[in-house]
C-alpha positions in Angstrom: 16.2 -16.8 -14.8 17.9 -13.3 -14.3 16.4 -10.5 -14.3 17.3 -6.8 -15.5 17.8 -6.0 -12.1 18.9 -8.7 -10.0 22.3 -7.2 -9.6 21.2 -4.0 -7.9 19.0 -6.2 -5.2 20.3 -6.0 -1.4 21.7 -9.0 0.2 20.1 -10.6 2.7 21.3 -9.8 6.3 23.3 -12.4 8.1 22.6 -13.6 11.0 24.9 -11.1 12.9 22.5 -8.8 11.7 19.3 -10.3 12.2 20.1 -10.7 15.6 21.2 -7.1 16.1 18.2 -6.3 14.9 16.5 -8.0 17.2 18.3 -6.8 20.4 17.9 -3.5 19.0 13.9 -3.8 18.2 13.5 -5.0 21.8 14.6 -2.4 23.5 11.7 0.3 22.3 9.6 1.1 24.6 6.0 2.0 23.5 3.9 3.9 25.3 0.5 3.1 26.2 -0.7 6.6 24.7 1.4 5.7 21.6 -0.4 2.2 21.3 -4.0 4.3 20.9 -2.3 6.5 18.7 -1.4 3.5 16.3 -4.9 1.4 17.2 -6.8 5.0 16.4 -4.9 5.6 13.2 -5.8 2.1 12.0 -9.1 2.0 12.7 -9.3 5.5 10.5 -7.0 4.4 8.2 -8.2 0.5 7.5 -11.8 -0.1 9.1 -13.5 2.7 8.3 -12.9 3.2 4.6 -14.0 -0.7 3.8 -17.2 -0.2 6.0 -18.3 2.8 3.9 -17.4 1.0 0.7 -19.7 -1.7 2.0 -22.4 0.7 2.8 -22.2 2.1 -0.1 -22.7 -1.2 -2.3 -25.2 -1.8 -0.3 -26.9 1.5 -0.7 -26.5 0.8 -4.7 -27.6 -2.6 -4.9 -30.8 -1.0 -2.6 -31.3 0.9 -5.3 -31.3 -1.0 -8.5 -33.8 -3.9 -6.4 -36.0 -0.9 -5.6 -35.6 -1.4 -1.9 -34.8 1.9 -0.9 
């Protein structure tokens, strides 16, 4: 089946590229005070926001069973 616009879609790399890629991607460094920077971000980003949804269906369902 094709699609409206399947002609526009990249190709996929070759393996040339892949492993340039690679070679390239292994060289970064990354510093340790970059590493918390990314942990921090997401912890604030990812963890937090689904613990207070959970605490806040929780606080709900508290309420409608009369537990709070």
């Amino acid at each position: 089946m094709k699609f409206w616009n399947s002609d526009r879609m990249p190709d996929l790399p070759t393996a040339e590229e892949t492993k340039k890629r690679e070679e390239e991607l292994s060289k970064i460094k990354i510093s340790l005070s970059d590493r918390f920077v990314m942990v921090g971000t997401a912890f604030v980003c990812l963890f937090l926001p689904a613990v207070l949804i959970l605490l806040g269906i929780v606080f709900v369902v508290m309420l409608v069973f009369g537990l709070f």
